[in-house]
C-alpha positions in Angstrom: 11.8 16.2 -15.6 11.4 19.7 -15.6 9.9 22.0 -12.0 7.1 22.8 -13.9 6.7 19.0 -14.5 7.5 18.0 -11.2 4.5 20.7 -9.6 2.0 18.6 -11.8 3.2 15.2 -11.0 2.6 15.8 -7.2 -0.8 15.4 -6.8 -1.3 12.9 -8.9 1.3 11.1 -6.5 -0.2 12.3 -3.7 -3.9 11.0 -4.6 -2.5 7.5 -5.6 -0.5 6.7 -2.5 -3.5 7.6 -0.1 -5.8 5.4 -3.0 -3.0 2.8 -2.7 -3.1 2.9 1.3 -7.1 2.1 0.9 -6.2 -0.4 -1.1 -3.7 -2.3 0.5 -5.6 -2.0 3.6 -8.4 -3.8 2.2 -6.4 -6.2 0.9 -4.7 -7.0 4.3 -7.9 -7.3 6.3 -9.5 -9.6 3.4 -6.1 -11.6 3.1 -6.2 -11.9 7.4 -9.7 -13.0 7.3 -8.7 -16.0 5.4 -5.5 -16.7 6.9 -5.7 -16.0 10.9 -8.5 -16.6 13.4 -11.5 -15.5 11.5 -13.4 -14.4 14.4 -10.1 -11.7 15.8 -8.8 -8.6 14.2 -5.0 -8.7 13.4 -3.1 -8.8 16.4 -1.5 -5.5 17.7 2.2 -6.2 18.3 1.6 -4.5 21.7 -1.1 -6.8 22.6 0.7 -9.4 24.8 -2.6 -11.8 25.4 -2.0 -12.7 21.3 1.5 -14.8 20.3 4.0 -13.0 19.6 4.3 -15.8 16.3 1.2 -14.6 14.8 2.1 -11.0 15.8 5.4 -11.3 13.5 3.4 -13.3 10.6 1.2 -10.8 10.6 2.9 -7.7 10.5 5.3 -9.5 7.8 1.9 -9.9 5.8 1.0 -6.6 6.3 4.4 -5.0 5.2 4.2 -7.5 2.0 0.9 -6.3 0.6 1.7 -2.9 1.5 5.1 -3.0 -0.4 3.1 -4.9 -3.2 0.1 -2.6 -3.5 2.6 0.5 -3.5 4.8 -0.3 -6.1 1.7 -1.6 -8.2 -0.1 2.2 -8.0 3.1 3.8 -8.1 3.5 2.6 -11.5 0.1 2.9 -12.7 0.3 6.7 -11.9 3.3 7.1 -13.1 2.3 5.7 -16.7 -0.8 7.3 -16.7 1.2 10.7 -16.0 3.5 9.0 -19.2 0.4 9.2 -21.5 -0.9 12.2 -20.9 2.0 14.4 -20.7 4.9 12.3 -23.0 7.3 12.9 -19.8 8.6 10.5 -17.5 7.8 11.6 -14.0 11.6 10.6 -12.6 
């Protein structure tokens, strides 16, 4: 990929990770709501009045949709970058 390339590709990568971070946070508070206590946000690991189980299940949740969502609109913007410009953005 060529500097010139590389200058364009950036904020195109740059708008889809914070779009991706949206995302995934929607996805994680949707996806708590349905597996923790309804009624409680997810727990801080800091809070100690919340297990320390459900601390760890959710913050393994959380790092699993994240990952997922990531990779997912990495990709997308990178093909979309694909069929506009013919170049592979790596």
């Amino acid at each position: 990929m060529s500097a010139l390339s590389k200058v364009m590709y950036m904020p195109l990568q740059i708008a889809t990770s914070v779009a991706g971070g949206l995302l995934a946070g929607a996805a994680f508070n949707q996806v708590w709501k349905r597996v923790g206590d309804s009624s409680e946000p997810p727990p801080n690991p800091k809070d100690l009045t919340r297990s320390g189980r459900q601390a760890l299940v959710a913050a393994g949740l959380q790092g699993l949709i994240f990952g997922l969502v990531k990779a997912a609109v990495d990709r997308a913007g990178a093909r979309g970058y694909r069929a506009v410009t013919r170049q592979n953005p790596t």
